[in-house]
C-alpha positions, 0 to 999 in steps of 0.5 A: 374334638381336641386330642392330647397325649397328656392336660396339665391343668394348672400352669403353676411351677409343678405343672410347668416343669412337668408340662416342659419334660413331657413336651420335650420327650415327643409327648403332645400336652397340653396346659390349662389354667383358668387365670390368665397370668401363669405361675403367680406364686413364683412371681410373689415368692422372696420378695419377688426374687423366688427362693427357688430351691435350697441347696440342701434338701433332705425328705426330713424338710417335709411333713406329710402323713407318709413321710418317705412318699418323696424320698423317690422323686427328691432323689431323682431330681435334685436341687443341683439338677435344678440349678443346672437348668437355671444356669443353662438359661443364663440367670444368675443366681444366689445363695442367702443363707440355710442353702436357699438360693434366690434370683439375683435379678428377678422371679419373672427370669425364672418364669420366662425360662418355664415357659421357655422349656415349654416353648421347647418341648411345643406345649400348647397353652390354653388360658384364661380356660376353665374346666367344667366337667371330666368324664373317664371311660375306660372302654378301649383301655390300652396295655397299661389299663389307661382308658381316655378321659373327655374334658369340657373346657370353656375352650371346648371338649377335649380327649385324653388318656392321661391329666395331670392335675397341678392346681395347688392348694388353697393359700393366697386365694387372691392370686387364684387358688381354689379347691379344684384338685381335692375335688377332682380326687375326691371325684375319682375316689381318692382319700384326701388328707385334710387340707389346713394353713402352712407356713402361716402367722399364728394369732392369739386371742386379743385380751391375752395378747394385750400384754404384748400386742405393744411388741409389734415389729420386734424380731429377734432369734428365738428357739420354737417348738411344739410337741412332747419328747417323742414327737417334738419338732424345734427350730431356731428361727427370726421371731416377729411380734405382731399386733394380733400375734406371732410370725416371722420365719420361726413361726411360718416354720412351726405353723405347719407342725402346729395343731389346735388347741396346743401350745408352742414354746418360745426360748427367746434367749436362745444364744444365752445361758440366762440363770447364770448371766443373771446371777453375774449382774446381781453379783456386780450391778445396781441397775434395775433388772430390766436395764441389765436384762436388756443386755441380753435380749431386745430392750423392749423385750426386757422392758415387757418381761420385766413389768410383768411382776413386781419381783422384777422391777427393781434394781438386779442387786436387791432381786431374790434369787428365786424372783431371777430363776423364774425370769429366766424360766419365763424367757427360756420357756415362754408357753403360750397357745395360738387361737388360730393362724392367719388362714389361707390368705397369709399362707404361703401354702396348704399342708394335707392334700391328695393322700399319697397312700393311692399315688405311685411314689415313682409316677405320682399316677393315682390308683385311678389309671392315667391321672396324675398329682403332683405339687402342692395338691398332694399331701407333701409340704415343704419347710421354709426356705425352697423346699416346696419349689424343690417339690414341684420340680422333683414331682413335676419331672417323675410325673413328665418322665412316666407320661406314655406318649400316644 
């Protein structure tokens, strides 16, 4: 029988941290993971530079069903201290634009610094290992009311008080996600928040997309947004047209606050107050609509909007000045509903998760005594841009901190 102080099953960015925090803290841990490379979503992440945190995280860049869950853990971890590490390791680093700060030479840097810190800390690492069974008795529970849990690996039978269940979500399948961690919960009791696609292109249905399906590889500066007055979200992000819809990082952003069967809506000329741009060009121009419009916003996009109706497809000086509200209106407020996204395997990750009602803020020990949630499993998820690798540093450190050594 193998004895640990504390299992990290999961050898992604959160379990990692929290496994090297541990470590150096005396504690003896063990990582499992059953894919034999570690941390592959950091190794794919910004183009292969990892956007690794952004320099100016609030608890407002994350949605979760108890948005001041992760005040707690942000507070106490942040970005600074992150970026601390990263320079005590040597790897240089840098800012691209919205405080997101990437790699300069690469995201195997950042890898080799994790296991580094769990190298220091004598993390002990079982890969490819998986987990078949877990039992908990809380026969001879200690102070704190943890007992010990009895884990049947393909490695062999392990004893522990305390696991820490690090396996993220179910985006990018092919790099190895599974279910593992909401099943885990579920065994033990605890609520789930129903796991769905984040940060994830959006499709539409092919025949209302034909319109535009032409637009392919466009990109331009859009405002988006969803939702009515109250519980409006908006971002003014890159837009790109696809053949089967929309993505680009506008998207990705209000893919995690988007629902089914609800409508986004695009003012694609954001930087441009249109009703009087156009009623300058009609005052002073005989070209057709689309060529001044062009001036405006993309050329293909004005081509496109104005082919639409027959109103605008004469020269600006002869249109109506209702035909030119209405293409304004259109451009400001393009409302279109989405069919779906493109699923698990464009996302860049999983919203919904271990509901963080039966998880201690201050721990991320669950109301089941000695196991722990952090990362991306846990109903926390981050914006566009380092959020969600601030996340798991912030959680993986409040977690490494209150493990209690044997």
């Amino acid at each position: 029988m193998h004895k640990f102080d504390v299992v990290v099953i999961g050898a992604g960015a959160a379990g990692l941290f929290c496994a090297g925090v541990a470590g150096q803290r005396g504690l003896k841990v063990l990582v499992i993971d059953h894919s034999e490379k570690v941390a592959e979503k950091i190794r794919i992440s910004g183009g292969g530079r990892a956007n690794f945190t952004n320099k100016d995280v609030t608890p407002a860049n994350f949605l979760s069903e108890n948005p001041h869950f992760c005040r707690s853990a942000l507070s106490r971890y942040a970005p600074k201290d992150f970026t601390e590490l990263v320079t005590r390791h040597g790897i240089s680093f840098h800012e691209k634009h919205k405080g997101q700060l990437f790699c300069d030479r690469s995201a195997e840097d950042l890898v080799n610094m994790l296991l580094a810190e769990c190298a220091a800390g004598n993390v002990t690492r079982w890969q490819p290992c998986s987990v078949k069974n877990i039992r908990y008795s809380a026969a001879g529970a200690d102070s704190t009311g943890a007992g010990s849990y009895e884990i049947d690996s393909s490695e062999g039978t392990l004893q522990t008080p305390q696991i820490v269940v690090a396996t993220g979500g179910l985006s990018i399948p092919k790099i190895g996600a599974t279910d593992f961690g909401y099943r885990l919960a579920q065994q033990f009791g605890l609520r789930m928040v129903a796991p769905r696609p984040a940060l994830v292109p959006l499709t539409f249905d092919s025949a209302a997309w034909a319109p535009y399906a032409h637009l392919s590889g466009l990109a331009l500066p859009v405002q988006i947004e969803v939702g009515a007055k109250k519980t409006k979200t908006s971002f003014l992000e890159d837009l790109l047209f696809t053949h089967r819809g929309l993505s680009g990082p506008a998207v990705l952003q209000i893919s995690s606050y988007w629902r089914e069967d609800t409508p986004i809506r695009l003012n694609l000329a954001p930087e441009v107050d249109l009703p009087p741009a156009l009623s300058r060009a009609k005052a002073t121009s005989r070209k057709l609509i689309a060529n001044e419009l062009a001036q405006l916003v993309p050329s293909r996009l004005a081509d496109a909007w104005a082919g639409q109706d027959a109103a605008w497809q004469k020269p600006i000086c002869d249109a109506t000045d209702k035909a030119l509200a209405q293409l304004a209106e259109k451009l400001a407020r393009w409302e279109l509903t989405p069919n779906g996204s493109e699923g698990y395997k464009k996302a860049e990750v999983t919203a919904g998760g271990v509901d963080t009602r039966d998880l201690s803020s201050q721990t991320m020990e669950s109301k089941q005594p000695g196991l722990y949630f952090i990362g991306e499993v846990v109903d926390v998820t981050g914006w566009l841009g380092g959020y969600n690798f601030q996340w798991a540093w912030a959680s993986g450190f409040a977690c490494g901190q209150a493990l209690r050594a044997g």
